[in-house]
C-alpha positions as CSV (number, residue, x, y, z in Angstrom):
1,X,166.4,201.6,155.4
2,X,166.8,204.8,157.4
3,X,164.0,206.0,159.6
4,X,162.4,209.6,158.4
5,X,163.3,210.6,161.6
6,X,166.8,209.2,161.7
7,X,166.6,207.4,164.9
8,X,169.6,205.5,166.2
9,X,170.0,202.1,167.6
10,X,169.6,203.3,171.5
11,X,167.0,205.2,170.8
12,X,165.0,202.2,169.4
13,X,165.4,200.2,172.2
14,X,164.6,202.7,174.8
15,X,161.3,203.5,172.5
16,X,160.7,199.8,172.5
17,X,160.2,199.0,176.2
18,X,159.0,202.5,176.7
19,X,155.8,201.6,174.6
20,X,155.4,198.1,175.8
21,X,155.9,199.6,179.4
22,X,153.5,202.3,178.6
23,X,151.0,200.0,176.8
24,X,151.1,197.7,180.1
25,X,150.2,200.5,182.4
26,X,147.4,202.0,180.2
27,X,145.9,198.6,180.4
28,X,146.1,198.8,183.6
29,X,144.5,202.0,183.9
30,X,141.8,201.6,181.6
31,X,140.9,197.4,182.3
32,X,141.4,197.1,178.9
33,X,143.7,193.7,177.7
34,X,147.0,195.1,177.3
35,X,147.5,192.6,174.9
36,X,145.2,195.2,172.3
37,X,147.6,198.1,173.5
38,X,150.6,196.2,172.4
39,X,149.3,195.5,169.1
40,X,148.5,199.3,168.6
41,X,151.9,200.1,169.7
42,X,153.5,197.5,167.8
43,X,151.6,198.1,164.7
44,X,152.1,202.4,165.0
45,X,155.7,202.0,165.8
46,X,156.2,199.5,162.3
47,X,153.7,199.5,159.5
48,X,151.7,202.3,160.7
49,X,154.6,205.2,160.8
50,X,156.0,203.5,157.2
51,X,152.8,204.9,156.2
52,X,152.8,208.2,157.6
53,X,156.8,208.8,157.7
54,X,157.3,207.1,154.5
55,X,159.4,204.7,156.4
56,X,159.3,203.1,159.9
57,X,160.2,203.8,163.0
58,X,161.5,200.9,164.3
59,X,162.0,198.0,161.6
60,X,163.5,195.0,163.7
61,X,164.8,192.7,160.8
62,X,167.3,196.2,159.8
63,X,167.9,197.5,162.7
64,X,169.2,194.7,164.6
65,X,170.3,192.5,161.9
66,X,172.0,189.2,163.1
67,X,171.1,190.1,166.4
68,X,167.2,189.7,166.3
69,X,167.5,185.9,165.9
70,X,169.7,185.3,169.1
71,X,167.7,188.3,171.3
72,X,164.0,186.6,170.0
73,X,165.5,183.2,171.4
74,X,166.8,184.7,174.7
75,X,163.9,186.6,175.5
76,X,161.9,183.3,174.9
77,X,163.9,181.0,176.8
78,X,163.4,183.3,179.9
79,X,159.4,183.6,178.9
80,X,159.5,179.4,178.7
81,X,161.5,179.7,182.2
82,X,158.9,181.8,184.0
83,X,155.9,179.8,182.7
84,X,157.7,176.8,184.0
85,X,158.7,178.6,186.9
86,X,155.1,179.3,187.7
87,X,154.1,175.8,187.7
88,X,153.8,173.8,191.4
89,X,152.4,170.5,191.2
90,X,151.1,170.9,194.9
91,X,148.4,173.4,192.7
92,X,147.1,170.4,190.8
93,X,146.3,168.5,194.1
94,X,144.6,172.2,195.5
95,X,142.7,173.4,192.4
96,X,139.9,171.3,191.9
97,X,138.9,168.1,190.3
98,X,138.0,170.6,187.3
99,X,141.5,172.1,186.7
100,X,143.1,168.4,187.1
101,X,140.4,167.1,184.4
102,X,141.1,170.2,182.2
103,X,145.0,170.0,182.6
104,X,145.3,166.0,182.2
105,X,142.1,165.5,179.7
106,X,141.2,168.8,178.4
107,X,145.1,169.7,177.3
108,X,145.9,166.9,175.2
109,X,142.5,166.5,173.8
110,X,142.6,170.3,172.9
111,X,146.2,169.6,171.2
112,X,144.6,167.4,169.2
113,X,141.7,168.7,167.7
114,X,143.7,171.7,167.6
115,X,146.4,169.7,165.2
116,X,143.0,168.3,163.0
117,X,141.7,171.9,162.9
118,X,144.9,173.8,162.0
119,X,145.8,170.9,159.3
120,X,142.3,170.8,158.0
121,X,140.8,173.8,157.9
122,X,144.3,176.6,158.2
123,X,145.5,174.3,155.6
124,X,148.7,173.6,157.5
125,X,151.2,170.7,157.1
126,X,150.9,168.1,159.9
127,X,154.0,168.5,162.0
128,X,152.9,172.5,162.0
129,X,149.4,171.5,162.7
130,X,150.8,169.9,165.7
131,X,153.0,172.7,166.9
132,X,150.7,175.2,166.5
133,X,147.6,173.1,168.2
134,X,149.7,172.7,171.4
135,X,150.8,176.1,171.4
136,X,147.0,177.0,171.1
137,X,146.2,174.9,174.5
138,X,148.0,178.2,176.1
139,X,145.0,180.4,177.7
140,X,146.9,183.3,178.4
141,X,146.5,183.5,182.3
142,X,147.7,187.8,181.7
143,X,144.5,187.9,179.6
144,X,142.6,186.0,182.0
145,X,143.1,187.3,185.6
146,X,142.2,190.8,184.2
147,X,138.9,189.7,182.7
148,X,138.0,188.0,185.4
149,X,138.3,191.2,187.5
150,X,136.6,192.9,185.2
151,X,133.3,191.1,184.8
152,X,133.6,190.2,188.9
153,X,133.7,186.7,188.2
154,X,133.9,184.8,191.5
155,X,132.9,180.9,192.3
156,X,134.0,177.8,190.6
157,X,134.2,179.2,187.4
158,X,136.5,182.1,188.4
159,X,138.7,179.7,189.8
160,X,139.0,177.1,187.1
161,X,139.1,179.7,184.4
162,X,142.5,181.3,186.8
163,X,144.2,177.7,187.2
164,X,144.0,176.4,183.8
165,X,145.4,179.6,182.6
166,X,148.4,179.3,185.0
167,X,149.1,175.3,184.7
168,X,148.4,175.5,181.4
169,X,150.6,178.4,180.3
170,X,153.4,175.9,180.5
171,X,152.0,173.0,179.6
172,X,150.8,174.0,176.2
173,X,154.5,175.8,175.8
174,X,156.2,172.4,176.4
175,X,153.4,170.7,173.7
176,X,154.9,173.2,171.1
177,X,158.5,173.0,172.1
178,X,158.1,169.1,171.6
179,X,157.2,169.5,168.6
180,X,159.5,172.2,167.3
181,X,162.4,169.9,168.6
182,X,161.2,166.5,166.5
183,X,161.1,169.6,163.4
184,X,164.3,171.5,164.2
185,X,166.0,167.9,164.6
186,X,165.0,165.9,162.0
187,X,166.0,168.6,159.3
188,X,162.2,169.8,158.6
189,X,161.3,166.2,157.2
190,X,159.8,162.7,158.7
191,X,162.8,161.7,160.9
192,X,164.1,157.8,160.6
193,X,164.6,155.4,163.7
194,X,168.6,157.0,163.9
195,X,166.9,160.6,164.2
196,X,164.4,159.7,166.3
197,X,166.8,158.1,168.7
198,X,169.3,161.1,168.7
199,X,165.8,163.4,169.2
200,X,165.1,161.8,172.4
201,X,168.9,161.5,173.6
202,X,169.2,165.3,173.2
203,X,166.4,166.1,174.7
204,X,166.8,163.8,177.7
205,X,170.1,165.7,177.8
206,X,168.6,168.9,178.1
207,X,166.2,168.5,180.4
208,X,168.4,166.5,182.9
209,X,170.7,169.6,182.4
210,X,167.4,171.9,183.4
211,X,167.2,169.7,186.2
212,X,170.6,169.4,187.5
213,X,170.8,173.3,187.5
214,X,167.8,174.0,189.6
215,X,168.7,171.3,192.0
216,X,172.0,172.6,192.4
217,X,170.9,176.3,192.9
218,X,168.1,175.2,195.1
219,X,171.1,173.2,197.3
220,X,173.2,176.7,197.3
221,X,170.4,178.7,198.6
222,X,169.2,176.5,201.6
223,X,173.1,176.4,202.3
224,X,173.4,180.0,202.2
225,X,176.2,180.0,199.5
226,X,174.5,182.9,197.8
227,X,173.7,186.2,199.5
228,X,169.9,187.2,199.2
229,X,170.9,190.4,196.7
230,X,172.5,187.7,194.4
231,X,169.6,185.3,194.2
232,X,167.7,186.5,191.5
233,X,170.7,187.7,189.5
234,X,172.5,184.7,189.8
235,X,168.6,182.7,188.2
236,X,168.8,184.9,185.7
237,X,172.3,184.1,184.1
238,X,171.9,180.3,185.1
239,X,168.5,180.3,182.3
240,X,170.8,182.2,179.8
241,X,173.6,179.6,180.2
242,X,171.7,176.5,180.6
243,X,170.2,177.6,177.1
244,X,173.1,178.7,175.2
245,X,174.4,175.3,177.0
246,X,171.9,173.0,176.0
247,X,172.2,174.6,172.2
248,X,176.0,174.0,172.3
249,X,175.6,170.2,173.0
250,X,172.5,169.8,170.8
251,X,171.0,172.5,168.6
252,X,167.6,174.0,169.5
253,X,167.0,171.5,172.3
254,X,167.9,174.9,174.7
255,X,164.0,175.6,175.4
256,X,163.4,172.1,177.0
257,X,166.6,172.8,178.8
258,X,164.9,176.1,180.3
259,X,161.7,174.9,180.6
260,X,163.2,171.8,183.0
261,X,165.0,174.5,185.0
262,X,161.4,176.2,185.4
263,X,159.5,173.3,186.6
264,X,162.9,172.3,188.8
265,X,162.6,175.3,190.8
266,X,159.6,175.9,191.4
267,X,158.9,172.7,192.7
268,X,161.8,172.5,195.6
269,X,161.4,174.5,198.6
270,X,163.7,177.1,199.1
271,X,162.5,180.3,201.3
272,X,163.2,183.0,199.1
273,X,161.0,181.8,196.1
274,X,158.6,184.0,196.3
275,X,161.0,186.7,195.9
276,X,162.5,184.8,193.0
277,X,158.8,184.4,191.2
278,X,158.1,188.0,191.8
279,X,161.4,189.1,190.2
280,X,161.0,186.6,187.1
281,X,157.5,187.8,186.7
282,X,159.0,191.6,186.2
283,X,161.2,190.1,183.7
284,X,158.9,188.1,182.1
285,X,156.6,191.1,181.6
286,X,159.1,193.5,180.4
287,X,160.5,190.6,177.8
288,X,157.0,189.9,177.0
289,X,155.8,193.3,176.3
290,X,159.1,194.3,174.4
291,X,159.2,191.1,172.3
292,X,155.5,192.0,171.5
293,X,156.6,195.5,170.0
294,X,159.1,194.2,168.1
295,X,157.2,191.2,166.5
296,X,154.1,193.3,165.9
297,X,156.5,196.2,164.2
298,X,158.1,193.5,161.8
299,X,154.7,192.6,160.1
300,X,154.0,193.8,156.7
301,X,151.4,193.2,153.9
302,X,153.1,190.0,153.4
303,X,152.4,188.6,156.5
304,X,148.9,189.7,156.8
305,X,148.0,188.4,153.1
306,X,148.9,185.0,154.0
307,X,145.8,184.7,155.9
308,X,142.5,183.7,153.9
309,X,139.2,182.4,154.4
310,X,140.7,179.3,155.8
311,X,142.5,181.0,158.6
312,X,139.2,182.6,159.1
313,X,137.2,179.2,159.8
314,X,140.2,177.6,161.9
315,X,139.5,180.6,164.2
316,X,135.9,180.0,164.5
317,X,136.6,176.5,164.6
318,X,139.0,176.6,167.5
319,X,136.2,179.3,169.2
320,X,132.9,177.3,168.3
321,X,133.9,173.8,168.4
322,X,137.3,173.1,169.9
323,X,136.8,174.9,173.3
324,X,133.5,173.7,174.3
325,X,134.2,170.2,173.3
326,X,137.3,170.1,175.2
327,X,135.5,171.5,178.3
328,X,132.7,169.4,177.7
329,X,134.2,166.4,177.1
330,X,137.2,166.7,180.0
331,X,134.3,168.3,183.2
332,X,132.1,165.3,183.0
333,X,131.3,163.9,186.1
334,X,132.6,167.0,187.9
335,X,130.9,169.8,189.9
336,X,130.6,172.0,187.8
337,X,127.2,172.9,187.2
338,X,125.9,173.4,183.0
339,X,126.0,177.2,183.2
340,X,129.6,177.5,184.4
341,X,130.7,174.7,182.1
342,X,128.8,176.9,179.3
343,X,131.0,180.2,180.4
344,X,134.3,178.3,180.7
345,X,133.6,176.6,177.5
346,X,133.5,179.9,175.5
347,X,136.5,181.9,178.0
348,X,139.2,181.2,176.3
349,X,141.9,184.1,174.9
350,X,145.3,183.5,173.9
351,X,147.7,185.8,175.3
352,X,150.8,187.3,174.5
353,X,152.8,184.7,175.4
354,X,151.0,182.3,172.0
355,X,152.4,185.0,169.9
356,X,155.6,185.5,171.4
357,X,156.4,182.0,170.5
358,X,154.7,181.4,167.2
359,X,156.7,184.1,166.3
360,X,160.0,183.0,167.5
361,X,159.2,179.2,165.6
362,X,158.3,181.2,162.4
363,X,161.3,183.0,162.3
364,X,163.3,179.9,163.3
365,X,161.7,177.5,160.7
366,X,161.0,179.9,158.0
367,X,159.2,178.8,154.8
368,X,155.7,177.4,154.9
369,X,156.1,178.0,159.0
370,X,156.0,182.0,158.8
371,X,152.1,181.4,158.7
372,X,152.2,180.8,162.1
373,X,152.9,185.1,163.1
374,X,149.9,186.0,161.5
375,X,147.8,183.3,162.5
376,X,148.7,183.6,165.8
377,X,148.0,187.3,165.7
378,X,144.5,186.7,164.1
379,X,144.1,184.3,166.8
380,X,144.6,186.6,169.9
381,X,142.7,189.3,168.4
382,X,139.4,187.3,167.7
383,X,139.7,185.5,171.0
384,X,140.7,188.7,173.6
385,X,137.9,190.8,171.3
386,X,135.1,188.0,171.6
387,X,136.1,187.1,175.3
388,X,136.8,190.8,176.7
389,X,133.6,192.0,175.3
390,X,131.6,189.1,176.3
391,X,132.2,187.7,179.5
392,X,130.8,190.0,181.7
393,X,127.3,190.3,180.1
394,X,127.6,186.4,179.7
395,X,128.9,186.2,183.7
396,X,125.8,188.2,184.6
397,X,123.2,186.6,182.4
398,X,124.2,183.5,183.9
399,X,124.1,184.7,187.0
400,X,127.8,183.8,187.6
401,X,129.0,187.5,188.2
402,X,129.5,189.0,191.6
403,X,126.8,191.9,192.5
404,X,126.5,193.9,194.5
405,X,129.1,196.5,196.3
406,X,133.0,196.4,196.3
407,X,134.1,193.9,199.2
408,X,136.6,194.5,202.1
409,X,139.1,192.1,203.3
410,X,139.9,193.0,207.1
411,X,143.1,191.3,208.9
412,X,143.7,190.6,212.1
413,X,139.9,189.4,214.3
414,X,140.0,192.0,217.5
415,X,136.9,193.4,219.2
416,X,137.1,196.5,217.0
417,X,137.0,194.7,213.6
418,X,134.3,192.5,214.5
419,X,132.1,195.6,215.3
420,X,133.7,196.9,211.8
421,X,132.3,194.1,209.9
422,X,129.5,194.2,211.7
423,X,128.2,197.6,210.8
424,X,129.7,196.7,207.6
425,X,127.2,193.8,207.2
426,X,124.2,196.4,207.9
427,X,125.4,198.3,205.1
428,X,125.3,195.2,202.6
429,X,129.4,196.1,202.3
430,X,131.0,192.4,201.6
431,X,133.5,191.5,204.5
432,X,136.1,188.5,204.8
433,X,137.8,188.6,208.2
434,X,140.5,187.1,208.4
435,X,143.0,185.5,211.6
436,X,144.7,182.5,211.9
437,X,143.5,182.4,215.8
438,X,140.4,180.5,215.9
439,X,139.9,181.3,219.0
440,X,139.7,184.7,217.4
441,X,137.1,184.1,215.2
442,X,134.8,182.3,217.1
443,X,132.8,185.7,218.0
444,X,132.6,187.2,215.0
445,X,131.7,183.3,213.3
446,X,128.9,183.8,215.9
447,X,128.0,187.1,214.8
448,X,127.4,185.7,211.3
449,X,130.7,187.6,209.5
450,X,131.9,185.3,207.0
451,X,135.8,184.9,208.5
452,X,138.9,182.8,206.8
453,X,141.1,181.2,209.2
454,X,144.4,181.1,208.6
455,X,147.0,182.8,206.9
456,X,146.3,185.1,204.5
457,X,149.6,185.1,203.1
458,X,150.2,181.6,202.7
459,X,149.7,179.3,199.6
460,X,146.2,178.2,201.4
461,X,144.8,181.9,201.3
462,X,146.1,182.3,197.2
463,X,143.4,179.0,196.9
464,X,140.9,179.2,199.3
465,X,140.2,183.0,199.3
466,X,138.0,184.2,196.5
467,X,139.7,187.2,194.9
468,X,137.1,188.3,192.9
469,X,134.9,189.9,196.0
470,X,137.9,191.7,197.9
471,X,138.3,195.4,196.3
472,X,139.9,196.7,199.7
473,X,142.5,195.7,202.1
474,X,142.5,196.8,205.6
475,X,145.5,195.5,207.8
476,X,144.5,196.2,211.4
477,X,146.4,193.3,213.5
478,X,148.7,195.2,216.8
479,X,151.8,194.0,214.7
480,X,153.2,197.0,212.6
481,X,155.5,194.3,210.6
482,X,152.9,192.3,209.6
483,X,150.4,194.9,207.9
484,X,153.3,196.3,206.4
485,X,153.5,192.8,204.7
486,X,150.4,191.5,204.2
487,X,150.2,195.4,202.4
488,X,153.0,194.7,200.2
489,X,151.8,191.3,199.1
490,X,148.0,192.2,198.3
491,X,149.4,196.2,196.8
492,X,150.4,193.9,193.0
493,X,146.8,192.8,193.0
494,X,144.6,195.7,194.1
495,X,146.8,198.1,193.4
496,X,149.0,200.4,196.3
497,X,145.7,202.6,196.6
498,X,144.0,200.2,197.7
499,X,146.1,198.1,200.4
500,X,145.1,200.1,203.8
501,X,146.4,199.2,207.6
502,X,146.8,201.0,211.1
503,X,149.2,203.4,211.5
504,X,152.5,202.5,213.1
505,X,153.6,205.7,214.4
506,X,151.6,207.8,217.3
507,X,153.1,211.0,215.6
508,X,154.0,212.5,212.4
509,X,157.6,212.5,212.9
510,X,159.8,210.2,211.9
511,X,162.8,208.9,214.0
512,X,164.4,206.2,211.7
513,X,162.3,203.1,213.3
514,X,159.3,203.4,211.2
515,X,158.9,201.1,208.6
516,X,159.8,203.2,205.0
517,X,156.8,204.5,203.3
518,X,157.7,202.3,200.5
519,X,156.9,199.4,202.2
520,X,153.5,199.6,204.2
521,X,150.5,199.8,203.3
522,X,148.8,203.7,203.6
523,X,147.4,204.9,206.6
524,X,143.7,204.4,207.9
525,X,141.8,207.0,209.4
526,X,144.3,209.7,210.3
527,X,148.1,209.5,211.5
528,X,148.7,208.3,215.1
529,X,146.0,205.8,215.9
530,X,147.7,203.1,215.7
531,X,145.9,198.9,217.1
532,X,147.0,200.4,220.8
533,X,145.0,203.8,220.6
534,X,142.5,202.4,218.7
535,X,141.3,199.3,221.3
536,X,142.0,201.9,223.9
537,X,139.2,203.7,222.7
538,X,137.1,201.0,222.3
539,X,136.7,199.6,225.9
540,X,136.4,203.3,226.5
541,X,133.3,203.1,224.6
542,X,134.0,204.3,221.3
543,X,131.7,202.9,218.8
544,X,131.2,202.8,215.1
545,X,128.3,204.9,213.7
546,X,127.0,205.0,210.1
547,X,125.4,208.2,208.6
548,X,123.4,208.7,205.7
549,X,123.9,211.8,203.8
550,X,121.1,213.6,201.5
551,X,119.8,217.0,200.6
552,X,119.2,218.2,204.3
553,X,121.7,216.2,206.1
554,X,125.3,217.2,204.0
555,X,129.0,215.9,204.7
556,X,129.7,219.2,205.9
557,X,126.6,219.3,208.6
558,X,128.4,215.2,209.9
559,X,132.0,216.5,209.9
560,X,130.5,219.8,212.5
561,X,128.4,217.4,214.6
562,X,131.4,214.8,214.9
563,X,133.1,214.7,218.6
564,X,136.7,215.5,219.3
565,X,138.9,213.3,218.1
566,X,136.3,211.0,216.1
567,X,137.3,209.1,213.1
568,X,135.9,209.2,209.5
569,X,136.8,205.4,208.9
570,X,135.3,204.7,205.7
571,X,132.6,205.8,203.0
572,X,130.4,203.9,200.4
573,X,128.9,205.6,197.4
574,X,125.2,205.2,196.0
575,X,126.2,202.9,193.7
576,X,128.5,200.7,195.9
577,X,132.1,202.2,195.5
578,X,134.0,202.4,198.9
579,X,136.5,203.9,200.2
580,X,138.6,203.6,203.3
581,X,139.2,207.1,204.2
582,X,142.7,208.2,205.6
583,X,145.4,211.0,204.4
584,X,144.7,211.8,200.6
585,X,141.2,210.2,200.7
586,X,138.6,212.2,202.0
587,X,135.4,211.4,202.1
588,X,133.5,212.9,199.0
589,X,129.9,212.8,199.7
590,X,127.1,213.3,198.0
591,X,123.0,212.2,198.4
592,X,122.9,208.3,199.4
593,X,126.3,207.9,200.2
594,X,126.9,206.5,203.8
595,X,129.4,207.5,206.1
596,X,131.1,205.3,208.6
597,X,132.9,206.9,211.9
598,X,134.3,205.7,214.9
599,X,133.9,208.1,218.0
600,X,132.7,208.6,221.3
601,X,129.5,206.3,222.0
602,X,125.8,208.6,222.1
603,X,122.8,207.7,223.9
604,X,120.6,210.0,222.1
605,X,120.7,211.1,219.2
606,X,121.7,214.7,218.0
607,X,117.9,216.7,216.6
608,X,118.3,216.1,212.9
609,X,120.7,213.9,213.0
610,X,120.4,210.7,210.5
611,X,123.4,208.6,212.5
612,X,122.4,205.5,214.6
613,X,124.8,204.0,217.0
C-alpha cells in the first residue's frame, strides 16, 4: 500500500532512526522513560497516520517485505550480544548477597511463576507460557537507571534494583532463547528423545562456536593483530557471522551462538573493553530504538484485540503477586531491611529490550505465538506507568530517597579541595572526595569530609560509589590528562554540562598541545587557572568565602566588592540546585542563593557585607 505522502524506501529508514533517535533524546531531556516516547513515535508513524493520512507512513511488513524477517533477527542477535556483553561474573561476587539471591533464586523462581501465570491466567500454551515467563525475568536496566535518578534513589535499594537489572537483562534473554530453541526445533510440538538429543547437540554447537569466537578475538587483541580503529568494527561483523553461522549449521540456534560470544568477551581481559562496551552500547541503542519504531508501527486492531480480560489479570498478577513473592521469597536472610524489600518488590518495569524480542519470537513462530507483541506491549506500558509514577513518592515515603541538595563529586585530595569541601559541608552541599593517595585523604578524613579512596575510574568506583548523590563532577588533580578523562567517563552519566575540571591552559590561545575541546571536561572558574595557579594562590592566602545574597545584599553589589583576580567558583540556589560556575555559566542569583568565591584572604569584613571567611 502506498503512503499518502508517497514516501520511498530511504526515506523510511532515515525517518525510522530519526524518531527513535529523537524519542531517546527527549527522554533524556524531559526524565521521562523513553520507552513511552518510542511507543508514541511508533504508534504515530503506523496506526496513528493510517488514521489521519488514510494510510501509513511507514508500514514495515510492505515496505520491507522479505527483508523485515532477516533485519528483526540481526538487530536481535546484536541486542542478545550486548546484554551478554554486559554481563561480568566478577559483578556477582561485588554486588551484594541481595543481587546473587535475586539472580540465582529470584530468576528462576520468577520464570516460573511467570510460566504458571502466563498459562493460567493469559491463557497461553505451556511451552509459550515458559518463553514468555523467562523473557519477563528481564527488568529493563534502560528503564531502571533513569528512575532511579529520578526519584534520587540511593542505598541498598538503588543498588540492587541497578544490578539485577544489568545481570538480569541477559539472563532472562537466555531463559527465552532456551525456550524458543526446544520450540523452533522440535517443529512447534513435544519433541521425542531423537529431538531432544539433536536440541542439545545444536545448541552445544552454538554456544561453543560463541565461545571459540570470543576467545579467539580476545587472543588477537592482547597480541595486537588488530589495530585499535578495527576493534569494534571487526566485533561487530564477528556477531553477524557467528549468527548467520550458527543458523547455517542448525536453524535458529544463532541467538545462543551470540549470546555465548557476549558472555565470552566480556569475561576475558583485554584493555580495550571498555571501548568495545561503550561502542556496542551505541549500537545496541540505535538497534533498540529503531527496532522499537518499527514493531510499534506494524500493530493494528488485530493485534491489540487479542488482548482481553485475561491479559489484563496476568498483568496484575505478574505486578501484585509475582514480583513481591519472588523478592520476598529469594532476600530472606539478607540485609535488606522490610521497607527496601517492600520498594524493590514493586520496582519492576520491563523495558524495550522484552518487546524487542517478544516481537521477534512472534513473528518467528506465528500462530497462537503473535499474542506475545501485544502482551508484551501491555506489559511495558502498565509496568514503566505504575513504576515511573510511583517510585519516587514511594522512595520518599519510605524514607529511601535522597534529600536534600544536588551532591558534588571532587577529584584529586589537595589543600584547596579539602578547604572546598569544607565550606561545602557548611553549606549542607553533599561532597565525595575522592584520591587514590591515602596519604591524601587523611586530612580531609580528619576534617570529617566523607572521601573514597581509590580510583574513581576503575570497576571498584562503578560499585562502591553511590551514584545517586553525585549531580556534579569537578576534576581538579595537577594532571591535565587525567580530568580530561575522568570528564569523559562521568560526561554519559551526568551529562557533558555537568562534568567540570581545571583548566589546562594558562591562556586562551591555543598552540596545538591542549587537549581538544571534545575531549575534557569544561572549564572551572575562568580560563587560565589551571592546579599550578590555583595552589599558588592558596599558600598565598587565598581563601574560599561564601556569600548570601538577599534583597539588600544583590549579585551585582558581591561581583563590585570582589578583589582583583577573585574567583566565582560555585553557586547554590534556594532550593538546592548548584552550579559550578565557569565560561557559559554565570552565576544567576537571586534572594537565598549562596555564592562561593575563592580570593584574596580578609581580616575584616567589608560594612554590609554578608561574606564570612
Amino acid at each position: 500500500m502506498e503512503t499518502a505522502l508517497a514516501l520511498d524506501l530511504t526515506t523510511k529508514i532515515a525517518l525510522i532512526v530519526a524518531a527513535g533517535m529523537g524519542a531517546q533524546w527527549l527522554g533524556w531531556r524531559l526524565q521521562w522513560p523513553a520507552i513511552v516516547l518510542l511507543s508514541i513515535a511508533g504508534l504515530m508513524l503506523g496506526p496513528g497516520s493510517a488514521a489521519v493520512l488514510g494510510a501509513p507512513l511507514i508500514d514495515p511488513a510492505t515496505d520491507f517485505g522479505e527483508l523485515l524477517g532477516p533485519a528483526i533477527g540481526l538487530a536481535v542477535a546484536l541486542i542478545l550480544f550486548e546484554g551478554g556483553f554486559g554481563l561480568r561474573f566478577a559483578e556477582l561476587r561485588d554486588a551484594g548477597s541481595a543481587v546473587r539471591r535475586l539472580v540465582f533464586v529470584g530468576a528462576p523462581l520468577g520464570w516460573a511463576l511467570g510460566t504458571v501465570a502466563a498459562y493460567y491466567l493469559a491463557g497461553l500454551s505451556l511451552s509459550l507460557s515458559a518463553l514468555f515467563g523467562g523473557l519477563m525475568v528481564v527488568t529493563g536496566p534502560t528503564v531502571i537507571l533513569p528512575l532511579l535518578r529520578q526519584a534520587r534513589l540511593s542505598g541498598r535499594a538503588a543498588a540492587v534494583l541497578k544490578w539485577e537489572g544489568i545481570v538480569n537483562d541477559p539472563v532472562g534473554a537466555l531463559f527465552a532463547v532456551a525456550v524458543y530453541e526446544v520450540i523452533a526445533l522440535s517443529g512447534h510440538g513435544a519433541p521425542g528423545f531423537g529431538g531432544v538429543v539433536w536440541l542439545l547437540g545444536a545448541s552445544a554447537i552454538a554456544a561453543l562456536m560463541g565461545i571459540a569466537s570470543g576467545y579467539l578475538l580476545g587472543f588477537g587483541f592482547r597480541r595486537g593483530w588488530v589495530p585499535e580503529f578495527l576493534k569494534s568494527p571487526i566485533i561487530l561483523a564477528t556477531v553477524l557471522a557467528v549468527y548467520a553461522g550458527a543458523d547455517i549449521l542448525a536453524h535458529e540456534t544463532g541467538l545462543v551462538a551470540v549470546t555465548a560470544l557476549g558472555l565470552t568477551m566480556a569475561n576475558i581481559r583485554f584493555a580495550s573493553i571498555e571501548e568495545m562496551r561503550r561502542f556496542k552500547e551505541s549500537i545496541a541503542t540505535l538497534l533498540v530504538s529503531s527496532l522499537f519504531i518499527i514493531l510499534t508501527a506494524g500493530l493494528n486492531v488485530q493485534d491489540v484485540m487479542l488482548l482481553d480480560w485475561r491479559s489484563v489479570g496476568f498483568v496484575a498478577a505478574m505486578l501484585f503477586v509475582v514480583r513481591p513473592l519472588v523478592v520476598f521469597i529469594s532476600t530472606i536472610g539478607t540485609a535488606l531491611t522490610f521497607k527496601e524489600k517492600l520498594l524493590v518488590g514493586w520496582i519492576a518495569p520491563r523495558g524495550i529490550v522484552a518487546v524487542a524480542i517478544a516481537g521477534y519470537f512472534a513473528s518467528e513462530l506465528g500462530g497462537d505465538a503473535l499474542v506475545l507483541a501485544p502482551l508484551a506491549f501491555a506489559m511495558v506500558f502498565a509496568t514503566v506507568l505504575a513504576h515511573g509514577f510511583t517510585i519516587g513518592p514511594m522512595a520518599k515515603a519510605l524514607g529511601l530517597a535522597k534529600d536534600g541538595p544536588e551532591g558534588l563529586l571532587l577529584v584529586g585530595a589537595n589543600p584547596w579541595t579539602r578547604d572546598l569541601a569544607k565550606i561545602l559541608g557548611e553549606i549542607e552541599v553533599p561532597v565525595i572526595l575522592a584520591d587514590p593517595n591515602w596519604r591524601r585523604l587523611r586530612q580531609a578524613r580528619l576534617d570529617g569530609i566523607k572521601v573514597f579512596h581509590g580510583e574513581v575510574l576503575s570497576e571498584v568506583a562503578e560499585h562502591k560509589l553511590d551514584h545517586a548523590r553525585i549531580d556534579w563532577l569537578l576534576s581538579a588533580s595537577d594532571n591535565d590528562s587525567y580530568n580530561a578523562l575522568v570528564c569523559v567517563e562521568f560526561a554519559p552519566e551526568l551529562g557533558r554540562h555537568r562534568v567540570i575540571q581545571i583548566s589546562a591552559q594558562e591562556s586562551e590561545s591555543t598552540n596545538g598541545k591542549a587537549i581538544a575541546f571534545t575531549t575534557r571536561g569544561r572549564t572551572a572558574m575562568r580560563r587560565g587557572r589551571t592546579s599550578d595557579a590555583i595552589i599558588r594562590d592558596y599558600w598565598k592566602g587565598w581563601r574560599f568565602r561564601r556569600t548570601e545574597l538577599s534583597e539588600s545584599y544583590t549579585l551585582d553589589d558581591l561581583i563590585a566588592s570582589l578583589d582583583e583576580g577573585a574567583d566565582l567558583v560555585l553557586e547554590r540556589q534556594a532550593n538546592g540546585a548548584m552550579s559550578l560556575l565557569g565560561p557559559g555559566r554565570e552565576p544567576k542569583g537571586g534572594e537565598d542563593a549562596i555564592v562561593i568565591s575563592f580570593g584574596p584572604a580578609r581580616k575584616v569584613a567589608e560594612p554590609g557585607d554578608p561574606a564570612t571567611d
